[in-house]
C-alpha positions in Angstrom: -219.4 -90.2 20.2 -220.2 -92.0 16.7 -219.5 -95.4 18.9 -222.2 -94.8 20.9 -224.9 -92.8 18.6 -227.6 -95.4 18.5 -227.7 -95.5 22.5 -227.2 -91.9 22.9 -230.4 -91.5 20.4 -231.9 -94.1 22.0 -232.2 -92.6 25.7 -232.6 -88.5 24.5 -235.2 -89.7 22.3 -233.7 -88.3 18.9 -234.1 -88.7 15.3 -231.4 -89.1 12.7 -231.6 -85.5 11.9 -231.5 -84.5 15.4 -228.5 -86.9 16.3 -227.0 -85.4 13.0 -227.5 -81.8 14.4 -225.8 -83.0 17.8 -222.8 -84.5 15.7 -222.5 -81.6 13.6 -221.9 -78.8 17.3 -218.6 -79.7 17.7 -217.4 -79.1 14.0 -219.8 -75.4 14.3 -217.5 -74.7 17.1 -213.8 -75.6 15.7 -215.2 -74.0 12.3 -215.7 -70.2 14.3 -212.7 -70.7 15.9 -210.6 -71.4 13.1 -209.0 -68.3 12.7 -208.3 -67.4 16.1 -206.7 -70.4 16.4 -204.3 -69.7 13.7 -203.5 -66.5 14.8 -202.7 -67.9 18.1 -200.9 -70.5 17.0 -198.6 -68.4 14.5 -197.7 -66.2 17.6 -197.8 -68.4 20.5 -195.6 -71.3 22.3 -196.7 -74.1 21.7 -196.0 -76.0 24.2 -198.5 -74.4 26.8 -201.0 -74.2 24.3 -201.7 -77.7 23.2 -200.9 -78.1 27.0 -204.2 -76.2 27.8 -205.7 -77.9 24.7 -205.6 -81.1 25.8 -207.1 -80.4 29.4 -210.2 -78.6 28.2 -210.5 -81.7 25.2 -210.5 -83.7 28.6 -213.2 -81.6 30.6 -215.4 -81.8 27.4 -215.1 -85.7 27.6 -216.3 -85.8 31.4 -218.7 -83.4 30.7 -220.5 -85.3 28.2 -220.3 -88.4 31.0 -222.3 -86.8 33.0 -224.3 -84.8 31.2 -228.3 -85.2 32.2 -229.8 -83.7 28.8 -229.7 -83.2 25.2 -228.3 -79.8 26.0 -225.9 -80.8 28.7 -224.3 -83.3 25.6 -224.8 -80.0 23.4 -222.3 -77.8 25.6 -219.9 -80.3 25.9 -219.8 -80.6 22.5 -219.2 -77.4 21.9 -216.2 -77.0 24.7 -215.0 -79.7 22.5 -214.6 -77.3 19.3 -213.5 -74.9 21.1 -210.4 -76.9 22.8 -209.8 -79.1 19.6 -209.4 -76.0 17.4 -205.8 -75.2 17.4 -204.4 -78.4 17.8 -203.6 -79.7 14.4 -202.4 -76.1 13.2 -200.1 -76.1 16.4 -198.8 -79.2 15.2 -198.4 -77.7 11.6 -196.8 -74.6 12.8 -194.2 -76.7 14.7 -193.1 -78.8 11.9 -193.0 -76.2 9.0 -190.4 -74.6 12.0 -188.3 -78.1 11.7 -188.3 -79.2 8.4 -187.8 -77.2 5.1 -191.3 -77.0 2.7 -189.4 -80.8 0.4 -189.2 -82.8 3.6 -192.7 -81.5 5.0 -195.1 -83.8 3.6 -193.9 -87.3 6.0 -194.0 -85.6 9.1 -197.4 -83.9 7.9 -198.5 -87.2 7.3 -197.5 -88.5 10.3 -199.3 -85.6 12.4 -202.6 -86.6 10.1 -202.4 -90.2 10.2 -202.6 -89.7 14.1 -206.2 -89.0 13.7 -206.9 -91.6 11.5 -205.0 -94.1 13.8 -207.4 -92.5 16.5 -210.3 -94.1 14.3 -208.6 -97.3 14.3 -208.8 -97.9 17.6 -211.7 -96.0 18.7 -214.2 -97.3 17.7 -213.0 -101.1 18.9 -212.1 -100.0 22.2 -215.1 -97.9 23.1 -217.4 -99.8 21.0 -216.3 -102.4 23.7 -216.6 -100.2 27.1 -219.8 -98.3 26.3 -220.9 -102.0 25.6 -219.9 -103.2 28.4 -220.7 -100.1 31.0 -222.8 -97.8 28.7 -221.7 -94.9 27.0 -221.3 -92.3 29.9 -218.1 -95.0 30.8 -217.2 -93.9 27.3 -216.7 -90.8 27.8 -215.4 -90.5 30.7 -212.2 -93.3 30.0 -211.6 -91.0 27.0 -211.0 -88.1 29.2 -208.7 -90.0 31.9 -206.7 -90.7 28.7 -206.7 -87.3 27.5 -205.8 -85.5 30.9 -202.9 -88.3 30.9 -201.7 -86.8 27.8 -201.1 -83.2 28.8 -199.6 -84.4 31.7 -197.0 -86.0 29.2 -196.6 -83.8 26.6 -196.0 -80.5 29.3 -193.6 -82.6 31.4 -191.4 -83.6 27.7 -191.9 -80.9 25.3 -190.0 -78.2 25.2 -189.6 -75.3 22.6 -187.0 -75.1 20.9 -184.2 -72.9 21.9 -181.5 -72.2 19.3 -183.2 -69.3 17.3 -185.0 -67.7 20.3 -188.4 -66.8 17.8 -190.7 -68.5 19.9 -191.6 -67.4 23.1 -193.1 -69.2 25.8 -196.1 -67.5 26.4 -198.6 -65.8 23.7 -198.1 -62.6 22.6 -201.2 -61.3 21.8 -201.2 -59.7 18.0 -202.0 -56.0 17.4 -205.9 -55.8 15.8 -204.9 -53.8 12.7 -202.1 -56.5 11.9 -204.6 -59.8 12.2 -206.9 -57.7 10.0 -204.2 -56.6 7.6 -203.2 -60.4 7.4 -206.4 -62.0 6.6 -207.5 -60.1 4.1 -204.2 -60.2 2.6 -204.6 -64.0 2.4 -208.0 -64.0 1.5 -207.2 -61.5 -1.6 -205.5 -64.5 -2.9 -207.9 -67.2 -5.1 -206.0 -69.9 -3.9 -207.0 -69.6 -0.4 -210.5 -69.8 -1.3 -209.7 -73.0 -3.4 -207.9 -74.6 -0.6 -211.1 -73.7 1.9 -213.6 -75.0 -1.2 -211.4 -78.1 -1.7 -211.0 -79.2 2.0 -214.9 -79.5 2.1 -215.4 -82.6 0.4 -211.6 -84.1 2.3 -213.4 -83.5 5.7 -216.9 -83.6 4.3 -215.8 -87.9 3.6 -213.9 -88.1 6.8 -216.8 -86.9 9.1 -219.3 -88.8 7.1 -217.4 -92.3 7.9 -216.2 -91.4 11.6 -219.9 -90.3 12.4 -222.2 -92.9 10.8 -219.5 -95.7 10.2 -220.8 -97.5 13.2 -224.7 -96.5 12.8 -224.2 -97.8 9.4 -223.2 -101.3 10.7 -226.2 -101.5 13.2 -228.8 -100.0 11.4 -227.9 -101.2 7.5 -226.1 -104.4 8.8 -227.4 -105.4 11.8 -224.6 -105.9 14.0 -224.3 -105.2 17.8 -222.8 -102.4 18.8 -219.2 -104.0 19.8 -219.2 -106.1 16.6 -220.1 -102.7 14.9 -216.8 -100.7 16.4 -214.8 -103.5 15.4 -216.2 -103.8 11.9 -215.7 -99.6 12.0 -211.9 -100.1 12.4 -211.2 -101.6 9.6 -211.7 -98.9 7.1 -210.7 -96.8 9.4 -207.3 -98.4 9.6 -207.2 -98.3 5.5 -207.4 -94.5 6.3 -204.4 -94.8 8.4 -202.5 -95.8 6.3 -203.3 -94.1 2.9 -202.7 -90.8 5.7 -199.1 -92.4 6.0 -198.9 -93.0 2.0 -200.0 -89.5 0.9 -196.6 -88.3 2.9 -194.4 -90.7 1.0 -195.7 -90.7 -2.6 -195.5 -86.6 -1.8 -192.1 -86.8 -0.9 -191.0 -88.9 -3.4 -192.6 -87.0 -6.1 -190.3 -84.1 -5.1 -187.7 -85.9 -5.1 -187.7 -86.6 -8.4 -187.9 -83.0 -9.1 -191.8 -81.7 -8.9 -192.2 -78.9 -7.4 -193.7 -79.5 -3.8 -197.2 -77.7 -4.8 -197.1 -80.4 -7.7 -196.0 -83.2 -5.5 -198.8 -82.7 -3.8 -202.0 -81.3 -5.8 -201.8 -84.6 -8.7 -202.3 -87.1 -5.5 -204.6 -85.2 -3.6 -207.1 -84.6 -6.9 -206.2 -88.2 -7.9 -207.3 -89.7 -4.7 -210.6 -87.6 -4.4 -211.5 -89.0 -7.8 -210.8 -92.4 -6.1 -212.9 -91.7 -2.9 -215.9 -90.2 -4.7 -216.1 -93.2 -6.6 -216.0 -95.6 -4.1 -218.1 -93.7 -1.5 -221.0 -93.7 -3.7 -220.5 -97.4 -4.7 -220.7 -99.1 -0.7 -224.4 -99.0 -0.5 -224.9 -101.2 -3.9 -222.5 -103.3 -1.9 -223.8 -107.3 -2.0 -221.9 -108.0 1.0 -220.7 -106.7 4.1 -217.1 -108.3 3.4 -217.7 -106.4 0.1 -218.7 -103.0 1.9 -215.9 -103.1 4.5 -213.3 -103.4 1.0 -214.6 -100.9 -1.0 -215.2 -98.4 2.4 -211.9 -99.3 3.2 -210.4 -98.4 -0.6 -212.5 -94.8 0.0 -211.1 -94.0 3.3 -207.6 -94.8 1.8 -208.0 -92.1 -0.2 -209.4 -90.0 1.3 -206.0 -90.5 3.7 -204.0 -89.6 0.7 -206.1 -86.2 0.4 -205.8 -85.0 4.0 -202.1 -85.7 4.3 -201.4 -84.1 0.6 -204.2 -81.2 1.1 -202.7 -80.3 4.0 -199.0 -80.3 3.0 -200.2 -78.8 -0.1 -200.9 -75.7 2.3 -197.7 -75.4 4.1 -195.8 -75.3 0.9 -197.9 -72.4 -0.8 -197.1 -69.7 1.9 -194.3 -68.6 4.3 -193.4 -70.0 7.2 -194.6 -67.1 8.8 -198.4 -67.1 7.9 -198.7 -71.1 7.4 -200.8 -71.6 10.5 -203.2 -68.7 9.7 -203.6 -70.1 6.3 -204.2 -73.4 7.3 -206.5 -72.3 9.5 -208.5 -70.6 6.7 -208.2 -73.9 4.6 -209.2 -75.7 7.9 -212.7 -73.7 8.0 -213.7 -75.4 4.6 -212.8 -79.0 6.1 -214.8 -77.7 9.3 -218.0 -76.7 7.1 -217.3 -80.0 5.9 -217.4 -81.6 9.4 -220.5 -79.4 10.1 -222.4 -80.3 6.7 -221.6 -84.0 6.9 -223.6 -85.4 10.1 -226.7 -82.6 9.0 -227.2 -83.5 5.1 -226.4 -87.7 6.3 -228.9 -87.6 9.0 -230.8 -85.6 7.1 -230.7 -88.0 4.1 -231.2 -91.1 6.2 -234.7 -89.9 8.0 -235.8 -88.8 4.6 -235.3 -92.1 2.3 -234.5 -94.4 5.4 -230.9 -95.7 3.3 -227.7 -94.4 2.9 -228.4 -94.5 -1.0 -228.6 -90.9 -1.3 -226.1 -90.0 1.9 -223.3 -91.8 0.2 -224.6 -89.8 -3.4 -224.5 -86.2 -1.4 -220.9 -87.3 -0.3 -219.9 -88.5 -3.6 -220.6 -85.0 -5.3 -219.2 -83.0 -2.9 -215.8 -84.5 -3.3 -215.8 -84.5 -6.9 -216.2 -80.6 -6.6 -213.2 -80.2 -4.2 -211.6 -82.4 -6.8 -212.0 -79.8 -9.4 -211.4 -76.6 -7.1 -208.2 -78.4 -5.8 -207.4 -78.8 -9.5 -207.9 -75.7 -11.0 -207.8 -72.6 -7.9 -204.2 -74.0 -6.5 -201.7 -73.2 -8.9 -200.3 -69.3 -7.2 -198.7 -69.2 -4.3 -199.1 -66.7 -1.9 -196.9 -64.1 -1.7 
């Protein structure tokens, strides 16, 4: 959608905080269903799962194609949380089933990079159609592709047979057991630290893939196309510090750190870095010098999702990752909710980013310090 925001505002008549509220739906949505999701996807195949996924991800896109209204784009939106919400802890539960919690972090990163790479290419290729037949055209390619997918992944995937521990269809968990396990895990500090901390890693991801492209046409002037292209850069140097954050985590363990180790000094080290340089871009001269120091943010901010994530997986049992995750996952999602409300927010107040980028800046610097202090006990 951030491709398109200026034209979407344009014809619904919206402000900056209203487009911000819009933005922010989806992320309310996948933040409520957070914990469902992990329960599901601790106890369910997932190969039907991310099957049905990916078809209601699809029916959100053509929804929002045709959608006549603010409120149309609203409930589309929202179907959007709702599908997206296990997906990534699907994924997570599959490879902590694969690889033991030392050889985690590169396929972790290559599961998280996937959404950075999704970035990349985004906003060029959208940038370009909703240019070139509107936005609705946006939408509505993006959910050809995604029905595509499913097709794909149900007619390859299939669950692995060997130890026979996970069925093919969902077995529905007993009430007293999901309540039993969530407030074991959420007895534990470090749960709380790992939701508080994956705030500010989201908070800096939804704050770039939202308003990357506003920022270019409102801030730089650019066209909308020139603006998705301009967008990709960055979002490429996020790409690949999602890719980096896997090896520097593995290597680290290698050398003997502990995996929690391995991956908490990166992660804090890299929100440092991304605090930083987020609240350096507007003071930028230059565009050139914008897209470089946007690009050195969202590099590490890469590092922090692929090592804050791994850094989960290897606190836990295999048994209870995706429900934990899922609990870290509801701070990134407040994160995803807060980012597009307190920018908008910030933008139709001082009519800059000046004080967006600040907001952003302090946020991470906070997850920096709960990451760095509340992660040290693993869950038992």
């Amino acid at each position: 959608m951030a491709a398109a925001n200026v034209d979407i505002a344009r014809e619904f008549g919206l402000s900056f905080t209203e487009l911000g509220v819009l933005l922010s739906s989806f992320a309310s949505v996948y933040l409520v269903c957070q914990i469902p999701a992990g329960l599901l996807a601790d106890r369910a195949g997932g190969r039907w799962l991310l099957f049905i996924c990916l078809l209601l991800w699809s029916a959100a896109q053509w929804l929002s194609a045709v959608a006549g209204s603010v409120h149309g784009l609203l409930v589309a939106r929202c179907l959007l949380g709702v599908s997206e919400a296990p997906v990534f802890l699907i994924g997570t539960r599959l490879i902590t089933r694969y690889f033991e919690p030392a050889r985690r972090a590169t396929p972790i990163a290559f599961l998280n990079a996937s959404s950075s790479l999704g970035q990349v290419i985004g906003p060029m290729m959208l940038g370009a159609v909703s240019g070139a037949f509107g936005w609705r055209a946006m939408f509505a390619f993006v959910g050809s592709l995604s029905a595509g997918l499913a097709l794909l992944w149900i007619s390859i995937y299939r669950n692995p047979k060997a130890t026979g521990s996970e069925p093919e269809q969902p077995e529905p968990p007993r009430a007293e057991k999901v309540i039993h396990e969530l407030r074991r895990l959420l007895s534990f500090r470090t749960s709380w630290a790992l939701a508080g901390g994956f705030v500010g890693v989201i908070y800096l991801q939804w704050l770039y893939a939202a308003w990357l492209p506003t920022y270019f046409q409102t801030a730089r002037h650019f066209t909308v196309s020139q603006a998705g292209y301009l967008s990709s850069v960055p979002q490429f140097a996020g790409f690949i510090g999602g890719l980096a954050g896997g090896i520097v985590t593995d290597r680290l363990a290698r050398r003997g750190w502990t995996p929690a180790r391995a991956c908490r000094t990166p992660l804090v080290a890299a929100l440092l870095v991304a605090a930083v340089t987020t609240m350096l871009v507007p003071f930028c001269a230059t565009t050139t010098l914008a897209v470089i120091v946007m690009s050195v943010s969202l590099f590490a901010t890469g590092i922090a999702m692929t090592t804050g994530w791994t850094l989960g997986t290897v606190l836990i049992d295999e048994g209870s990752v995706a429900t934990l995750e899922a609990i870290q996952n509801m701070g990134g999602s407040l994160g995803a909710v807060m980012a597009p409300v307190l920018t908008g927010a910030a933008l139709q107040h001082s009519g800059s980013f000046t004080l967006a980028m600040a907001i952003a800046g302090v946020i991470t610097l906070g997850s920096a310090a709960l990451y760095r202090i509340g992660t040290r006990t693993r869950i038992s």
